[in-house]
C-alpha positions as CSV (number, residue, x, y, z in Angstrom):
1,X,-10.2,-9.9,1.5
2,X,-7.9,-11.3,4.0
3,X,-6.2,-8.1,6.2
4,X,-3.2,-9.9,7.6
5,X,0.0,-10.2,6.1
6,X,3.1,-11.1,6.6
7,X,6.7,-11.8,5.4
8,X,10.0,-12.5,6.6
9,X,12.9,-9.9,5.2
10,X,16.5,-11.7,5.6
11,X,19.9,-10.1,5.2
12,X,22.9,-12.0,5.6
13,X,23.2,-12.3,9.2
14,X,19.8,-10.9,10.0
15,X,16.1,-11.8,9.8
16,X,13.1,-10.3,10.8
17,X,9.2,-11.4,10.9
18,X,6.8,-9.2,9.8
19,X,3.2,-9.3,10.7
20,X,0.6,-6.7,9.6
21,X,-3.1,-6.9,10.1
22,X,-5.0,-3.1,8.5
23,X,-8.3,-2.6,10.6
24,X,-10.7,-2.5,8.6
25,X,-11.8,-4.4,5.0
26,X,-9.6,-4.9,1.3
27,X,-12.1,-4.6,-1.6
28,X,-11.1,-6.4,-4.6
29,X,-13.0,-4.2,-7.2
30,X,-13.2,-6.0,-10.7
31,X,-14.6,-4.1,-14.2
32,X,-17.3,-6.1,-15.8
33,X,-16.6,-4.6,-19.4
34,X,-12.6,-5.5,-19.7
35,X,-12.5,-8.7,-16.9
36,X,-9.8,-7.5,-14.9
37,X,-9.3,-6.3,-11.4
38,X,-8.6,-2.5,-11.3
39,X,-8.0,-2.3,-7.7
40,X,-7.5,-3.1,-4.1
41,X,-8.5,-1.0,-1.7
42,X,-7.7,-1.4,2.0
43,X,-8.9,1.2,5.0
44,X,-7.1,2.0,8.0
45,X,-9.1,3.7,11.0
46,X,-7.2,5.8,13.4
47,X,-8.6,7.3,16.5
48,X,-5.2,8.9,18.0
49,X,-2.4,10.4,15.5
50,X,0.3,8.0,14.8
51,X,3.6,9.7,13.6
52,X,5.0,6.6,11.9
53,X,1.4,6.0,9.7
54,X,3.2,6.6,6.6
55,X,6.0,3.7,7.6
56,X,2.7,1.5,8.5
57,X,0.6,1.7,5.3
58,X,3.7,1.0,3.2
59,X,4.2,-2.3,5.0
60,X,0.8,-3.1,4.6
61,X,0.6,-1.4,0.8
62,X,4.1,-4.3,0.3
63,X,2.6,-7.1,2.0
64,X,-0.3,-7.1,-0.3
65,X,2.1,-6.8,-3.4
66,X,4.6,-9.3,-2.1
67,X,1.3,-11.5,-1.7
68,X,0.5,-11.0,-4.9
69,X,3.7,-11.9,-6.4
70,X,4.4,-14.8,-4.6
71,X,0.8,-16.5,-5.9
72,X,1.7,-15.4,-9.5
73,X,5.1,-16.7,-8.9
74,X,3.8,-19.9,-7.6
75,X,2.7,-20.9,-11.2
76,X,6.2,-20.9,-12.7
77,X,7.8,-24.2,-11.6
78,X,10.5,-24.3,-14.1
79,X,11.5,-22.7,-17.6
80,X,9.0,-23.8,-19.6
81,X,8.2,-20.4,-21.9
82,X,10.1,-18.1,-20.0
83,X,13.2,-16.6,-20.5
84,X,15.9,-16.4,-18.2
85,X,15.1,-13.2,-16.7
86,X,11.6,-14.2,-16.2
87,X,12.6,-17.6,-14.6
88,X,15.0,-15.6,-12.6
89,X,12.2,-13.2,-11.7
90,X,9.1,-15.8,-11.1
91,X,7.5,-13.1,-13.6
92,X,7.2,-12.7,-16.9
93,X,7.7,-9.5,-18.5
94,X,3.8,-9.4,-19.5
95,X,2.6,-10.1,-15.6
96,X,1.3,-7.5,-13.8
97,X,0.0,-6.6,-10.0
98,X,-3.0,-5.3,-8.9
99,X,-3.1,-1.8,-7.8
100,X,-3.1,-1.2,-4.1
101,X,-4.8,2.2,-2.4
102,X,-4.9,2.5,1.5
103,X,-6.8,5.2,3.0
104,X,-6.0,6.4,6.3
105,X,-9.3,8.0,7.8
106,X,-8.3,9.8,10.7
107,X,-11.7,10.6,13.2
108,X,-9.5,12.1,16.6
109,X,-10.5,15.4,17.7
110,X,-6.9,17.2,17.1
111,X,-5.8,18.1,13.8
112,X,-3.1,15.7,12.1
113,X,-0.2,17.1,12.8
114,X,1.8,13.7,12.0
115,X,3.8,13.2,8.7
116,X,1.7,12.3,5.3
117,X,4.6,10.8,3.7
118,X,8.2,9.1,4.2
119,X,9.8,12.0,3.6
120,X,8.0,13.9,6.7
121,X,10.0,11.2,9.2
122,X,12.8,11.7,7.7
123,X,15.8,14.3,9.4
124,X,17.8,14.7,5.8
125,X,19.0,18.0,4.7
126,X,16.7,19.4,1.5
127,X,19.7,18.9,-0.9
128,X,19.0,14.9,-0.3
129,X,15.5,14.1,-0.6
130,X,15.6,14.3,-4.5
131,X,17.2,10.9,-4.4
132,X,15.3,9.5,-1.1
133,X,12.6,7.4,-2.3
134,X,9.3,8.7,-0.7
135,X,5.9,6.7,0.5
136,X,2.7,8.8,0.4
137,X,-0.4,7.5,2.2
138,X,-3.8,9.2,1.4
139,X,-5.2,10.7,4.8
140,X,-8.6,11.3,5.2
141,X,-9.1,14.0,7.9
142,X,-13.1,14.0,9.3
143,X,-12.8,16.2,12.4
144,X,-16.3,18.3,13.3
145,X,-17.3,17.1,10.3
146,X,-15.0,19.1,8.3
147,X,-13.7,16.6,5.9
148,X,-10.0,17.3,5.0
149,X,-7.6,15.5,2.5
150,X,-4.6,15.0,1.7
151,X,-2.3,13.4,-1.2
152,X,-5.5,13.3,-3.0
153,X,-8.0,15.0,-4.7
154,X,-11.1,15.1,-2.9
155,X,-13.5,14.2,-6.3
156,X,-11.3,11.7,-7.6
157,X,-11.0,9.3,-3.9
158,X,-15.0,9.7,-3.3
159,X,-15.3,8.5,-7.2
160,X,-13.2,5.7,-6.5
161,X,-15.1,4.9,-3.3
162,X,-18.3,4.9,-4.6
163,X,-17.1,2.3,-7.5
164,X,-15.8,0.4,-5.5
C-alpha cells in the first residue's frame, strides 16, 4: 500500500496541512475463509530514539483511518437508504474500518528511553490522566540482538507477522 498520507485539520480561524509518509511498507492482509480484510499493518524503522514517536504513529495510525473513511464516504452521494444520522455521518451504522497496527522497530544501540504512549509526553498530574485519552504504539526494541517489546505480547505480534 501507499505510505503517504495526508489531511488538512481546520478550526475556525485555523488550518493546518498534514503530510505523513511511514518508512517502510502497509500490508493489507485479507482472510481467504470469511472475504474480509483483517488488517493493516504499517512499519516504522528508527535508527535514533524519537521522543515524540507515540505523537507520530498516531498521525500516521489517523491518516490511514481518515483514508479509509473518506473512500467509504465517497459512495454515499445523497440519502438514498440511509438515515439521517448516517447521511450526516457519510457512514452507515453497519460500515466498518479496517484495523490499523504500526510497529515501531527500534535498531539504535541505546536503549529506548523515549515515551511508549501519549500519556509518557504528557506533564499532567496522576489525578488527570484517567480522563486524558491515551495513544499506545507497539515498539519493537532489537538491540545486541536482544529483542525487547513493548505494548505487546511478544507471541501474539510475531503470530500476526508471520500471517501477514
Amino acid at each position: 500500500m501507499d505510505t503517504e498520507e495526508s489531511s488538512v485539520l481546520e478550526h475556525k480561524q485555523y488550518a493546518e496541512s498534514i503530510g505523513a509518509s511511514g518508512d517502510n511498507v502497509k500490508v493489507r492482509k485479507k482472510s481467504t475463509v470469511y472475504d474480509v480484510e483483517f488488517v493493516m499493518l504499517g512499519l516504522e524503522g528508527q535508527e535514533r530514539i524519537h521522543y515524540a514517536m507515540p505523537m507520530r504513529v498516531m498521525g500516521y495510525d489517523y491518516g490511514t483511518y481518515k483514508k479509509q473513511y473518506e473512500d467509504n464516504a465517497a459512495k454515499y452521494k445523497n440519502a438514498k437508504g440511509m438515515t439521517e444520522d448516517e447521511f450526516l455521518s457519510k457512514m452507515k451504522k453497519t460500515d466498518k474500518l479496517i484495523p490499523v497496527i504500526t510497529i515501531v522497530v527500534y535498531y539504535g544501540e541505546k536503549p529506548w528511553d523515549g515515551a511508549i504512549s501519549l500519556h509518557g509526553m504528557l506533564n499532567n498530574p496522576m489525578e488527570m490522566l484517567p480522563f486524558v485519552n491515551d495513544y499506545k504504539m507497539h515498539l519493537v526494541e532489537a538491540r545486541k540482538n536482544d529483542l525487547k517489546l513493548h505494548n505487546v505480547n511478544n507471541k501474539d505480534l510475531f503470530n500476526l507477522l508471520e500471517s501477514s
